[in-house]
BAKE-365734 format. One line per 4 residues: number of its first residue (from 1); their letters; for each residue z negated, y, x negated of N, C-alpha, C. Coordinates in Angstrom, 3 decimals. Each point is the difference from the previous one (the first is absolute). Example, Ala and Ser with C-alpha at 12.3 -4.5 7.8 and 13.67 -1.06 7.14 Angstrom:
# BAKE-365734
1> as> -7.800,-5.690,-13.190,0.000,1.190,0.890,0.000,1.200,-0.900; 0.720,1.050,0.350,-0.060,1.190,-0.820,-0.730,1.090,0.770 $
# end
This chain:
# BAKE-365734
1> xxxx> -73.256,62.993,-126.922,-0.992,1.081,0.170,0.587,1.081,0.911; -1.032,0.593,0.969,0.615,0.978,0.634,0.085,1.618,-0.067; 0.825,0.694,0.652,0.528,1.175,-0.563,-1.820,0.592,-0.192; -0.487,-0.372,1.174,-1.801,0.772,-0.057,-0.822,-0.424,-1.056 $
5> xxxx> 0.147,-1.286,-0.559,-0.627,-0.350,-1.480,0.512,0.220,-1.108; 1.043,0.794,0.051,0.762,0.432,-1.330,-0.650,1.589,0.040; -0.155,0.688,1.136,-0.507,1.615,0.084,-1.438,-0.013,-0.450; -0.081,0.653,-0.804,-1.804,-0.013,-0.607,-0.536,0.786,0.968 $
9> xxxx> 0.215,0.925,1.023,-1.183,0.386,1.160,0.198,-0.345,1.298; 0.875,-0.877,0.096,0.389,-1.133,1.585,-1.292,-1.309,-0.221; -0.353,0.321,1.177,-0.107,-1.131,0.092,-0.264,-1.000,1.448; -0.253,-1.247,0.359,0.109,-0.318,0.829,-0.881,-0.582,1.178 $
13> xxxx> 0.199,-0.214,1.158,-1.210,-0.155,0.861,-1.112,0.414,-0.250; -0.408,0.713,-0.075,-1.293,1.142,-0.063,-0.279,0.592,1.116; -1.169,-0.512,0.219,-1.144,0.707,1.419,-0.132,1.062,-0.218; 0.244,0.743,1.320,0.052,1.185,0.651,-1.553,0.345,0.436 $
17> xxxx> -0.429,-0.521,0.428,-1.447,-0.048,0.577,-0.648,1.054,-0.585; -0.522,-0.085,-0.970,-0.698,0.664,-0.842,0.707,1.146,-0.729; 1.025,0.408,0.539,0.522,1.344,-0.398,0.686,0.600,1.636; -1.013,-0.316,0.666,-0.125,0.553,1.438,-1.392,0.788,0.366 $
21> xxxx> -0.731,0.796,0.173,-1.275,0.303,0.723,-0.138,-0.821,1.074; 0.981,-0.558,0.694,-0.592,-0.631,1.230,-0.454,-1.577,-0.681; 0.197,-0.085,-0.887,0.020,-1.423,-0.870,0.844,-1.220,0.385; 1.228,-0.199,0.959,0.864,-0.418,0.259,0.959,-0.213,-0.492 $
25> xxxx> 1.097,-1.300,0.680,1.151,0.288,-0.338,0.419,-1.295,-1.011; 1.497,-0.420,0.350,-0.043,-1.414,-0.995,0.638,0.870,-1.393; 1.014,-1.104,-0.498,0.468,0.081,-1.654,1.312,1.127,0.349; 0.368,0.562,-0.891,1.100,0.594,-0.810,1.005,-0.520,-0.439 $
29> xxxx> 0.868,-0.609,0.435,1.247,-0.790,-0.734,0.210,0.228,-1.732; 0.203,1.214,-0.219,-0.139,0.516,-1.250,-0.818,1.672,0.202; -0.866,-0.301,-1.183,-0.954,1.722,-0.096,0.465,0.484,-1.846; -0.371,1.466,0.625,-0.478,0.194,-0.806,-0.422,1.459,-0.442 $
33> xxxx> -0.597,0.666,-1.076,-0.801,1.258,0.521,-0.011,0.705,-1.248; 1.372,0.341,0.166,0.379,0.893,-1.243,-0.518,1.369,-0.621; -0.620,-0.064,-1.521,-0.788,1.126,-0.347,1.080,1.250,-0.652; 1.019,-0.148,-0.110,0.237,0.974,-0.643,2.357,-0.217,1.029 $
37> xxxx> 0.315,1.804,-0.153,1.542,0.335,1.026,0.767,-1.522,-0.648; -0.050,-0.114,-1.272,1.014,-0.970,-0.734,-0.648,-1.573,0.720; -0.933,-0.245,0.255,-0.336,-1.691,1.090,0.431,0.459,1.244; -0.538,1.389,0.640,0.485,-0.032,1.505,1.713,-0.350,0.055 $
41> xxxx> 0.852,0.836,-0.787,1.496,0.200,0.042,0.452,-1.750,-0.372; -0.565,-0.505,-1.477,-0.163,-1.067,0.007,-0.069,-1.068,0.987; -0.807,0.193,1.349,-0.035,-0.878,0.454,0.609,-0.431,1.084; 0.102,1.636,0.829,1.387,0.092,0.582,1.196,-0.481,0.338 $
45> xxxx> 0.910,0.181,-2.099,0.741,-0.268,-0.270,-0.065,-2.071,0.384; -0.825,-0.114,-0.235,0.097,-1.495,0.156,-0.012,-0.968,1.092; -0.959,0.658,0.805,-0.218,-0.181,1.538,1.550,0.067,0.784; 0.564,1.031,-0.163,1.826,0.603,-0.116,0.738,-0.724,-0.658 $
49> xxxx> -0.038,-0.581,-1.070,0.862,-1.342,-0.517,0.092,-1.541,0.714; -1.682,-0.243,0.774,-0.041,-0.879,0.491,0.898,0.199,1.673; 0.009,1.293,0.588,0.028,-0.012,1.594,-1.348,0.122,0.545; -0.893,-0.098,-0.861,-1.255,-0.050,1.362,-0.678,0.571,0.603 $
53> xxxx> -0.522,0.206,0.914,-0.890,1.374,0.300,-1.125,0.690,-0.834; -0.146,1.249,0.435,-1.230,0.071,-0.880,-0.931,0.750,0.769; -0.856,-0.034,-0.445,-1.236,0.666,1.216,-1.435,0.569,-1.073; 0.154,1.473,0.232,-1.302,0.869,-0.413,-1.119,-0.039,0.256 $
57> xxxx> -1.418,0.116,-0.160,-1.342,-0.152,-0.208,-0.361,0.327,-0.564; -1.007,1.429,0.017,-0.833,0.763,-0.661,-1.432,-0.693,-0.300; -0.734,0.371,0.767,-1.531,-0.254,0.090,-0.378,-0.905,1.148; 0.904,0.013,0.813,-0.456,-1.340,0.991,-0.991,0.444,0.679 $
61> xxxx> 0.113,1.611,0.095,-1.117,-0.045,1.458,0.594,0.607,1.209; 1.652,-0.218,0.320,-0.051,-0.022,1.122,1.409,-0.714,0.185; -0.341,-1.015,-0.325,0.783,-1.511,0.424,-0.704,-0.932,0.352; 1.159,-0.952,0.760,-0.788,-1.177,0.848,1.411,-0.847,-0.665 $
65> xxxx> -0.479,-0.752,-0.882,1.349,-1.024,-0.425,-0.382,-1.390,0.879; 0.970,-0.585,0.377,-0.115,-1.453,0.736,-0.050,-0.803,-1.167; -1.159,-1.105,1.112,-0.213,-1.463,-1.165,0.629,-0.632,-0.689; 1.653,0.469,0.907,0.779,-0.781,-0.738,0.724,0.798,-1.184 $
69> xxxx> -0.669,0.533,-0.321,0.598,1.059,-1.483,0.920,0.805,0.040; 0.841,0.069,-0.829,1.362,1.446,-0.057,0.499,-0.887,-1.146; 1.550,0.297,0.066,1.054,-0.946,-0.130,0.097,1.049,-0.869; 1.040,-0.489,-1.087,0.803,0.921,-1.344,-1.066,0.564,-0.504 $
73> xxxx> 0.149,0.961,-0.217,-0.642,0.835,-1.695,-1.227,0.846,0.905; -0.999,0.156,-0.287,-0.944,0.719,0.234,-0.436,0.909,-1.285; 0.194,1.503,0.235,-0.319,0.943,-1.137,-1.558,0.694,0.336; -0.694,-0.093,-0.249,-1.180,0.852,-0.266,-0.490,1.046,-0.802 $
77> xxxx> 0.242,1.208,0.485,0.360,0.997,-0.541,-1.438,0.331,-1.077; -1.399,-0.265,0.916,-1.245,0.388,-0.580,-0.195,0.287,-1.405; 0.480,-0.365,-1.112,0.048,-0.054,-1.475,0.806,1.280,-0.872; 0.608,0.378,1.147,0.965,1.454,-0.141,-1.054,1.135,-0.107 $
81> xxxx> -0.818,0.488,-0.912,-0.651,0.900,-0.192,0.313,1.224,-0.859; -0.585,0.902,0.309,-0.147,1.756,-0.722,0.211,0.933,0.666; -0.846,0.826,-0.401,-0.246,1.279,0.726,0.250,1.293,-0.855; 0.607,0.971,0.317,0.717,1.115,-0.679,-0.262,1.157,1.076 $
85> xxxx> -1.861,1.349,-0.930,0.240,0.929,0.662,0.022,1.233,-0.614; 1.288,0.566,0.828,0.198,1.601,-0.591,-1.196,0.820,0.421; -1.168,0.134,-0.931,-0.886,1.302,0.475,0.441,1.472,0.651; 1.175,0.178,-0.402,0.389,1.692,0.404,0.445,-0.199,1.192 $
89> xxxx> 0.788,-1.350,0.587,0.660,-0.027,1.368,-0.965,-0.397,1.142; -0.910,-1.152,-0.333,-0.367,-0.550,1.031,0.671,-1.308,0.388; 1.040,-0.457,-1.327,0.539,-1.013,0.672,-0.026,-1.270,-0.892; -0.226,-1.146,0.596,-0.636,-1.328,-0.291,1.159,-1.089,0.076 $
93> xxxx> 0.635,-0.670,-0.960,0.992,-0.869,-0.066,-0.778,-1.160,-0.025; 0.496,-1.058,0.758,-1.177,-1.412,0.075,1.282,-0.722,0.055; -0.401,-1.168,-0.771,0.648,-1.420,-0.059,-0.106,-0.495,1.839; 0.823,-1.178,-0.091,-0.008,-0.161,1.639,-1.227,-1.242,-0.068 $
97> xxxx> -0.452,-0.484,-1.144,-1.093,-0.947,0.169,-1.687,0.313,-0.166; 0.102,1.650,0.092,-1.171,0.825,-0.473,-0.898,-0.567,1.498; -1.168,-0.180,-0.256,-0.965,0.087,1.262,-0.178,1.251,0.908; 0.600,0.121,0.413,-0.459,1.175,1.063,-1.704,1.025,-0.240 $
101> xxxx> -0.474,-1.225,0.263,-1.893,0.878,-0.136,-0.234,0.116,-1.476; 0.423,-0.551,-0.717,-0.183,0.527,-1.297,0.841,1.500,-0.075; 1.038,-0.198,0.054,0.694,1.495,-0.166,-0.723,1.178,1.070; -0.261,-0.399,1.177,-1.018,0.872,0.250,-1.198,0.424,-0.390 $
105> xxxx> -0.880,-0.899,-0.633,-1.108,0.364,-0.597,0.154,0.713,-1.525; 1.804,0.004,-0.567,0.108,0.280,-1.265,0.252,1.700,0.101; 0.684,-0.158,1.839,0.623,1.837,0.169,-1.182,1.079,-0.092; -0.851,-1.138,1.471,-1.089,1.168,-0.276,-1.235,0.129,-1.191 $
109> xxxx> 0.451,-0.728,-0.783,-0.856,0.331,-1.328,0.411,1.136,-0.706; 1.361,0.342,0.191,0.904,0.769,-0.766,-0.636,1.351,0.964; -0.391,0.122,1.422,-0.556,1.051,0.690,1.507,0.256,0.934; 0.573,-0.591,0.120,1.153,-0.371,0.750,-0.311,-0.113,1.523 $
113> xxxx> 0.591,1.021,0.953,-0.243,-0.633,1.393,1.369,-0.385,0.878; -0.296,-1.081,0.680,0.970,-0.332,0.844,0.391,-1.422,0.211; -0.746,-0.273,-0.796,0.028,-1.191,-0.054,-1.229,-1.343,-0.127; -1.041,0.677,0.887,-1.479,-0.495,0.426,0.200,-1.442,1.155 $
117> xxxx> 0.847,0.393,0.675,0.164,-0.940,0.823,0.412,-1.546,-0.090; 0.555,0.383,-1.238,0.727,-1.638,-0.819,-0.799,-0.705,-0.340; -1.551,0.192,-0.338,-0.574,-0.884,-0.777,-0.441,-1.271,0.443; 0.185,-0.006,1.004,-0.779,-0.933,0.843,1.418,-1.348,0.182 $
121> xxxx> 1.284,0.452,0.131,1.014,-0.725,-0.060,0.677,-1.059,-0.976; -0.129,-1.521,-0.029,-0.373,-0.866,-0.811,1.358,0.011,-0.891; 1.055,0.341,0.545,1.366,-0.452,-0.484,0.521,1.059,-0.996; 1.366,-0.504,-0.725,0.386,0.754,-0.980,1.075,0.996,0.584 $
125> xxxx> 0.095,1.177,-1.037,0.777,1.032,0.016,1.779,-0.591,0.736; 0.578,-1.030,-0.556,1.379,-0.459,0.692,-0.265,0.381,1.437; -1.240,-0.803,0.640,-0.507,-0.490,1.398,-0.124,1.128,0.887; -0.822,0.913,-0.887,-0.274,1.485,0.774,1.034,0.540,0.408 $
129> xxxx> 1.205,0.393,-1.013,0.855,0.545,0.532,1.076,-0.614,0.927; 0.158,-1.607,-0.025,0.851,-0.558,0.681,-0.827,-0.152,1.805; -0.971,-0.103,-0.218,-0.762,0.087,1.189,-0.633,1.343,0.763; 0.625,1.252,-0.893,-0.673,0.852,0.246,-1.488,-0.489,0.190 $
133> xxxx> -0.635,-0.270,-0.337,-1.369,-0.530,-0.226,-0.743,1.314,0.577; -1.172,-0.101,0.441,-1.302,1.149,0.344,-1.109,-0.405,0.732; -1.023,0.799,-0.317,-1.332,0.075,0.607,-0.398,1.256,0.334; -0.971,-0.165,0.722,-0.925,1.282,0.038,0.865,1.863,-0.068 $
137> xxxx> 1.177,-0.090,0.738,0.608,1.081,0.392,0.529,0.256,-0.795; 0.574,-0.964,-1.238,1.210,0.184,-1.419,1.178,-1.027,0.265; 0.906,0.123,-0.763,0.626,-0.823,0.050,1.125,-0.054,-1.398; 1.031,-0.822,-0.046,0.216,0.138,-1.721,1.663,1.211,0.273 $
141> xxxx> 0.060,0.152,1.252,1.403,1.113,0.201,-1.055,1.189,-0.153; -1.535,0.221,-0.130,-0.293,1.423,-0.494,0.218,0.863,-0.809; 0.119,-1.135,-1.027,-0.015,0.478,-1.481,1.200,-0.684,-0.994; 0.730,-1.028,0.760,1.527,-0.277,-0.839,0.943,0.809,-0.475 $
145> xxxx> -0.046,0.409,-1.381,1.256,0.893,-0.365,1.125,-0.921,-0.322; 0.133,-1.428,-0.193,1.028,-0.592,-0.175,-0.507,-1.816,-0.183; 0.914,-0.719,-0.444,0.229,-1.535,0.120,0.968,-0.182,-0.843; -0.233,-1.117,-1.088,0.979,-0.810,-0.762,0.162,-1.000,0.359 $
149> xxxx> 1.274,-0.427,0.236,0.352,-1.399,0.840,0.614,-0.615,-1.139; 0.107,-1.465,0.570,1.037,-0.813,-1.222,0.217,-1.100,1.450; 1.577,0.126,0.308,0.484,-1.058,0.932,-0.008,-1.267,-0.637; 0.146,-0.840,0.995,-0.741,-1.510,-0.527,1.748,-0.241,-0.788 $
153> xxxx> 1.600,0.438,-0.282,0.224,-0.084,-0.857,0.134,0.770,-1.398; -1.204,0.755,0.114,-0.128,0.504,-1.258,0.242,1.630,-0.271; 1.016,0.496,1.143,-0.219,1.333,-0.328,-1.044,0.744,0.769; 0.001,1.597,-0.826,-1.594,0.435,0.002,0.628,1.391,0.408 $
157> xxxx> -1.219,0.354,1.125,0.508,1.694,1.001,-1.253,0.735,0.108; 0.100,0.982,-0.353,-1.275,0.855,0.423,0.389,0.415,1.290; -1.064,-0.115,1.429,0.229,0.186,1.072,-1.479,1.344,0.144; 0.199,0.802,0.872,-0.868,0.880,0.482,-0.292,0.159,1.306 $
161> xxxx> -1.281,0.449,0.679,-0.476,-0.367,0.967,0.730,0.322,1.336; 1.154,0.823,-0.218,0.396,0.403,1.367,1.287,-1.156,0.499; 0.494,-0.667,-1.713,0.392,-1.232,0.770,-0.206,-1.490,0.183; -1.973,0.344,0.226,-0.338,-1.528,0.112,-0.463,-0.132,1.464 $
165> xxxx> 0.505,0.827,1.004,-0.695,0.244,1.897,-1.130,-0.453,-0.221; -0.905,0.441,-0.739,-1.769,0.189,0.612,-0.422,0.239,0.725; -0.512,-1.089,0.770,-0.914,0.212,1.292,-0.967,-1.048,-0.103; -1.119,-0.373,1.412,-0.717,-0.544,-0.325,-0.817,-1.171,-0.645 $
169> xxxx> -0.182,-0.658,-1.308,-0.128,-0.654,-0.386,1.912,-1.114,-0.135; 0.805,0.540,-0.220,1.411,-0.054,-0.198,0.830,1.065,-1.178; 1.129,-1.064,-0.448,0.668,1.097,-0.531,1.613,-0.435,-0.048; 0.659,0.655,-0.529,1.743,-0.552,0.003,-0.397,-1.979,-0.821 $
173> xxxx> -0.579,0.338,-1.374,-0.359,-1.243,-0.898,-0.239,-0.904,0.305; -0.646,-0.288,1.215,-0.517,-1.065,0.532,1.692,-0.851,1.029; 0.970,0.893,-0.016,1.030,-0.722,0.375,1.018,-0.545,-0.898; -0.437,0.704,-1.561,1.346,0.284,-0.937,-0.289,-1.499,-0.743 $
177> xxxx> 0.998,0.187,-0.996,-0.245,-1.355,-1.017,-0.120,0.941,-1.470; -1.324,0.419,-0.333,-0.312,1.096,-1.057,-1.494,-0.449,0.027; 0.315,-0.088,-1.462,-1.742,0.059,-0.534,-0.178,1.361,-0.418; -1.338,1.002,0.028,-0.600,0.531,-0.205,-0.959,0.019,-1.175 $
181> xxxx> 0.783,0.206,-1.242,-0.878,-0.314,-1.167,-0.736,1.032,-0.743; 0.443,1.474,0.907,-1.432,0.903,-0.305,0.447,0.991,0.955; -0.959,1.120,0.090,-0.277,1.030,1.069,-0.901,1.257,-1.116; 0.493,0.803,0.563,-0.312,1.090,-0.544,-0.483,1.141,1.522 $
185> xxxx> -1.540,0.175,-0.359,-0.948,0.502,0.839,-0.211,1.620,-0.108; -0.346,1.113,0.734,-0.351,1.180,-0.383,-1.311,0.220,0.878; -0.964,0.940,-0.655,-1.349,0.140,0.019,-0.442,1.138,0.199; -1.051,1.293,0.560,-0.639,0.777,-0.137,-0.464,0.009,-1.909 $
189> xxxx> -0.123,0.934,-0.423,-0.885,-0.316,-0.902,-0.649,0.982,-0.465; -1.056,0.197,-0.798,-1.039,1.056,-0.341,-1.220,-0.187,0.904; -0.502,-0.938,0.528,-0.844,-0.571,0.916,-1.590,-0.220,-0.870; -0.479,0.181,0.699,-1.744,-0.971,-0.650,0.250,-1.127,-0.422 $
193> xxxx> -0.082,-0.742,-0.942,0.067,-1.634,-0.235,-0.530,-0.530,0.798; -1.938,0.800,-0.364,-0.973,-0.674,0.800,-0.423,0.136,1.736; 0.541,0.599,0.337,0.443,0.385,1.407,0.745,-1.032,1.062; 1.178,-0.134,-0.806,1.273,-0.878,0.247,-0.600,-1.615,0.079 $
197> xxxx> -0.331,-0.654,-1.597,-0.413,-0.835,0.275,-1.274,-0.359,0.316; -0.346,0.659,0.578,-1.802,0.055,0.862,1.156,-0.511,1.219; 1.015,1.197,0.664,0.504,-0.786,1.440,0.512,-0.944,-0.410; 1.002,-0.613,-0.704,0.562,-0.896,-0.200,-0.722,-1.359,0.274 $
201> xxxx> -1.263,-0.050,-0.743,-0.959,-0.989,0.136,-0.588,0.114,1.476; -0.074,0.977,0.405,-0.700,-0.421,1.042,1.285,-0.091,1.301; 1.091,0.228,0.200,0.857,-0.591,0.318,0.200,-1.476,-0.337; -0.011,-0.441,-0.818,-0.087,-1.405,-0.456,-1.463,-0.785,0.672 $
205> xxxx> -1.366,0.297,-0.001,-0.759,-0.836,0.778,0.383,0.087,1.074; 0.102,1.568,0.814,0.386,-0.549,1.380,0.959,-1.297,0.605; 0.976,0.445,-0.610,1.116,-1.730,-0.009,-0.548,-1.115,-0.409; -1.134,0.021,-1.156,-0.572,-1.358,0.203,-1.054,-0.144,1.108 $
209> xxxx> -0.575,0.980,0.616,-0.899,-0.231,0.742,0.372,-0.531,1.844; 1.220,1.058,-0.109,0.992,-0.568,1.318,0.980,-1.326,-0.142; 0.244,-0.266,-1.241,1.129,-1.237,-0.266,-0.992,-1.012,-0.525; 0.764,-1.446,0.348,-0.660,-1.184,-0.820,0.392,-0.023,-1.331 $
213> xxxx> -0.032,0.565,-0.441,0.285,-0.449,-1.743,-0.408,-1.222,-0.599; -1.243,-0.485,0.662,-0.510,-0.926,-0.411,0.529,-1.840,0.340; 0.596,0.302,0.718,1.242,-0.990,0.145,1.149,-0.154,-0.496; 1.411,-1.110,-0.164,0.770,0.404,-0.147,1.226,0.223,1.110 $
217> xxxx> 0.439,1.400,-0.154,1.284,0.487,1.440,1.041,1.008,-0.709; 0.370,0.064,1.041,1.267,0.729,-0.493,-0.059,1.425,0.604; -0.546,0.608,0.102,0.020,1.103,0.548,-0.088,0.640,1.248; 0.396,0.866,0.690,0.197,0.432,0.916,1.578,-0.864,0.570 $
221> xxxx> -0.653,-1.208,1.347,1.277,-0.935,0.285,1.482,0.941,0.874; -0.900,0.910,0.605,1.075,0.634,1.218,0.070,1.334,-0.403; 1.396,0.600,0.317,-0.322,1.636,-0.113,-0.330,0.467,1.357; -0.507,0.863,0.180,-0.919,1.103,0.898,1.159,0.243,0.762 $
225> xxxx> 0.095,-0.598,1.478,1.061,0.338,0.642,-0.385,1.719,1.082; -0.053,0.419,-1.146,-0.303,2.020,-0.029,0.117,0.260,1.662; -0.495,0.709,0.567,-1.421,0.577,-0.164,-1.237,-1.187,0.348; 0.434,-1.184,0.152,-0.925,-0.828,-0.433,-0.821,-0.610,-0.831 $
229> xxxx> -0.674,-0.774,-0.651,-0.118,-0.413,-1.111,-0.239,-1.930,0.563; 0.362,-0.677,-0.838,0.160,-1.085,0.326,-1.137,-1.177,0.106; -0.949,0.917,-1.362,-1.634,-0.528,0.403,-0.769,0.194,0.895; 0.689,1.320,0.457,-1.116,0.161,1.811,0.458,-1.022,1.400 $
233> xxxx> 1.791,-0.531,-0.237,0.518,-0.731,0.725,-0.698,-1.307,-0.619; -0.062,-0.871,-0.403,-0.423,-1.046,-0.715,-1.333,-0.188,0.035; -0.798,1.094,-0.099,-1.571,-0.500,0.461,0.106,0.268,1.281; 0.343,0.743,0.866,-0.349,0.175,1.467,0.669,-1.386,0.368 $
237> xxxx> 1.052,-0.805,-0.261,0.715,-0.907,0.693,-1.348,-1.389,-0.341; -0.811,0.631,-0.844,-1.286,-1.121,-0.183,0.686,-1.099,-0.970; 1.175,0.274,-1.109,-0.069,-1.027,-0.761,-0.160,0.164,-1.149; -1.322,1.031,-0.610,-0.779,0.061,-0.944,-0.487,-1.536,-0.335 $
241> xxxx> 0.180,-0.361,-1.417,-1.151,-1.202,0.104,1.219,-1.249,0.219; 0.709,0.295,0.549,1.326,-1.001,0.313,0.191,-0.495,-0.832; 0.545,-1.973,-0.301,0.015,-0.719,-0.788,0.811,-0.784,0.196; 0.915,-0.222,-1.161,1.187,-1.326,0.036,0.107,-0.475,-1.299 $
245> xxxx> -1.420,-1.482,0.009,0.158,-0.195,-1.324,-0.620,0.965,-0.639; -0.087,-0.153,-1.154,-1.142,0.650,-0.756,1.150,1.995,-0.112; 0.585,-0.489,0.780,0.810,1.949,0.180,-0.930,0.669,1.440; -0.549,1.097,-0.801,-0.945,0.399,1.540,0.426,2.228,0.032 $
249> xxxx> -0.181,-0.187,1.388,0.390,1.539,0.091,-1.680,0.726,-0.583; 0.077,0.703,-0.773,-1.638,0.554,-0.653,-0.764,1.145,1.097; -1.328,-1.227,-0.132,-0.906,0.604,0.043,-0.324,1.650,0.096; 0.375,0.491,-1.051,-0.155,1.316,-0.459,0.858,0.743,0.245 $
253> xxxx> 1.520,0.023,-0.297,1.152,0.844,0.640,1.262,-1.272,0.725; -0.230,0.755,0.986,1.407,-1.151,0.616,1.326,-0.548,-0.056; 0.693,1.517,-1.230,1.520,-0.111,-0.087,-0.549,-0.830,-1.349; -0.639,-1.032,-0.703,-0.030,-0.432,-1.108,-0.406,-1.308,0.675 $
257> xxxx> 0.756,-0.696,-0.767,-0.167,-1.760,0.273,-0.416,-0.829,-1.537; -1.282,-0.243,0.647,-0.504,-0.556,-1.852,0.289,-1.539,-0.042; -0.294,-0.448,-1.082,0.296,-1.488,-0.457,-1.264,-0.418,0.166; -0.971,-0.416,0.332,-1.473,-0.739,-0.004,0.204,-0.947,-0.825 $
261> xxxx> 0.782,-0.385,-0.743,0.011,-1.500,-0.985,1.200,-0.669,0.852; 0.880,-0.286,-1.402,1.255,-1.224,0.187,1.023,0.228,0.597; -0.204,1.161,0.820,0.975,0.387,1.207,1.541,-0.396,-0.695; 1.064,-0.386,1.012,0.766,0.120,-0.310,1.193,1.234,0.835 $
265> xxxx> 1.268,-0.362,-0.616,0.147,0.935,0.232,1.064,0.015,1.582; 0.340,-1.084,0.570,0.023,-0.265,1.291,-0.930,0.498,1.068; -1.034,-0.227,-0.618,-1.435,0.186,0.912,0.233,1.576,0.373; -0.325,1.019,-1.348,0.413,1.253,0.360,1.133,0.555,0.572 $
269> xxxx> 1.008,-0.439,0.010,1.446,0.204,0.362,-0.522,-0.645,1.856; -0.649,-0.990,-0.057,-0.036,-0.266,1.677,-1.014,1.277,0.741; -0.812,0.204,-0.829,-1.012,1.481,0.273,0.775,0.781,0.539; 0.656,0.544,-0.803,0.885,1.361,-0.236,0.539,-0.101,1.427 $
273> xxxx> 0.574,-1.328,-0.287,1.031,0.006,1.891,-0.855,-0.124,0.680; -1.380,-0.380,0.089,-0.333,-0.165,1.054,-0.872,1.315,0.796; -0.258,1.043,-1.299,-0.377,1.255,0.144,0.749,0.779,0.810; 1.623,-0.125,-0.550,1.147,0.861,0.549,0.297,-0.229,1.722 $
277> xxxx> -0.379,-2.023,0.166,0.319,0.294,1.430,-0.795,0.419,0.927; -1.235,-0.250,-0.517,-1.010,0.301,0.767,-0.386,1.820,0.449; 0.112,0.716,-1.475,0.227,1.453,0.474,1.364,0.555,0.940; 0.623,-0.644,-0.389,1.652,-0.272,0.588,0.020,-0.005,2.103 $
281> xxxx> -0.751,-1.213,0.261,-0.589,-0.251,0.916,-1.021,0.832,0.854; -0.498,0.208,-0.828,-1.349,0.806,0.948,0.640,1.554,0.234; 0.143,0.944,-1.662,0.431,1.317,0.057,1.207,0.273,0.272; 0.706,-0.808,-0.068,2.033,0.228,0.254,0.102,0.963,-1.966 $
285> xxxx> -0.940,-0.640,-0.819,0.088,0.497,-1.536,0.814,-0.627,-0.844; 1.172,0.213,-0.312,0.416,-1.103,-0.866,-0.471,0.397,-1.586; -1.117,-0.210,-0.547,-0.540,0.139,-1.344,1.475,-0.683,-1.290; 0.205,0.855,-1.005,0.520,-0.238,-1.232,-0.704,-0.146,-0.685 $
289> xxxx> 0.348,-1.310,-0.560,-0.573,-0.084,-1.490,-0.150,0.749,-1.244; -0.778,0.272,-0.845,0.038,0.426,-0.792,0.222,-1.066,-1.556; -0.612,-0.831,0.447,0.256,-0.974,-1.290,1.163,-0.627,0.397; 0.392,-0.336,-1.735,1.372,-0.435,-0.118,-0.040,-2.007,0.040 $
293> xxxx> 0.832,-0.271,1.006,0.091,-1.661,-0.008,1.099,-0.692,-0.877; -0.087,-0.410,-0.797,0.990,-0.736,-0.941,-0.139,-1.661,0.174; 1.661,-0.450,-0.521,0.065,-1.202,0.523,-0.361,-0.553,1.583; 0.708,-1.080,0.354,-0.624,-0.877,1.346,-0.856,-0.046,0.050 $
297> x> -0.619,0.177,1.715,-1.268,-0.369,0.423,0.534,-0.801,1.323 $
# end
């Protein structure tokens, strides 16, 4: 029997697909999606006994995993929940597997402002802050008073925002080997409830009304190579509508590449490049990605 069938929350070859938004992506060598610090540290520890790699996953909406899966231990943070708020401060402690738009729709219930812009953002609290995540003229370095990390061997650092280099849709995290297993937020407060989440909501249709939601994607593919934006490069270059395989550049906003059915995840990965050379080519733009590529393509 092996070391992964002796661990009661290992387990093995498990599709990725369906814990992606883009709906992609092959198996997991070993997963698993620990609910409570004692499985995460737990599992760690074991992944670290074996040698093998290990690789993080929140919510899966802004990864592109290859068909051919991810090797060693796959942790999925999503199950890591709770939320802790001090009324007198303004400040909001979130698990790193909290949904993002839920905790926004929970702040401004509280009459909380500053945090309207999140709701619309599919991914969890880890994601926001490792991605500096944002919409709609916010971003998650607005309002970060701090970060609990736990390095993938086990020890745990509270880091604060001046040493994670925040900038655009980036942060130090995205280079480190540190999970992010909560964040602690600060807020306006004494606000209208009903005010707040009147904008909140209506911040939220607009993003569905400009984004495909109704597909499955991963988000915003490129960051905004400033003072540009990458959807005005991408529809003017006329490859709105663009298709490889059931991976097509959308209809509706251009930096988003939806799945039309089955897509795999080659198909999108050939998109992506074929987006980059083509703006590459025409504008002298070299567009960055914004979504994260894991495993071979």
């Amino acid at each position: 029997m092996s070391l992964a069938q002796t661990h009661n929350s290992i387990r093995s070859h498990v599709s990725l697909a369906n814990l992606t938004s883009m709906r992609v992506g092959g198996a997991a060598e070993y997963f698993t999606s620990p609910r409570s610090s004692l499985e995460l540290t737990e599992a760690l520890a074991w992944a670290n006994d074996l040698h093998i790699p290990i690789t993080i996953i929140g919510a899966g909406s802004n990864l592109l995993i290859s068909d051919r899966g991810i090797e060693g231990l796959v942790i999925c943070t999503r199950h890591l929940r709770g939320i802790d708020f001090d009324t007198t401060s303004g400040q909001v402690t979130a698990a790193a597997g909290e949904p993002v738009a839920r905790l926004a729709i929970q702040v401004a219930n509280y009459g909380w402002a500053g945090f309207e812009w999140a709701v619309g953002i599919p991914g969890t609290v880890g994601g926001l802050v490792v991605m500096n995540a944002g919409a709609q003229g916010g971003c998650a370095a607005d309002c970060l008073v701090s970060a609990e990390t736990l390095s993938l061997i086990g020890t745990t650092q509270l880091i604060y925002p001046q040493a994670l280099n925040f900038s655009y849709r980036t942060s130090a995290l995205q280079d480190a080997e540190l999970l992010v297993t909560a964040a602690t937020f600060k807020f306006q407060i004494g606000g209208n409830p009903e005010a707040i989440a009147a904008d909140t909501e209506a911040k939220l249709k607009a993003r569905h009304t400009t984004q495909p939601y109704h597909l499955p994607n991963c988000g915003s593919v490129f960051r905004n190579p400033l003072p540009q934006f990458a959807a005005r490069l991408i529809q003017d270059a006329g490859l709105k509508g663009y298709r490889i395989g059931n991976a097509q550049v959308s209809e509706l906003h251009a930096n988003f590449i939806v799945n039309l059915g089955n897509a795999k995840a080659k198909d999108i990965f050939s998109l992506i490049e074929h987006i980059k050379t083509t703006i590459s080519d025409r504008y002298g733009v070299v567009l960055e990605t914004e979504v994260k590529t894991i495993g071979h393509f």
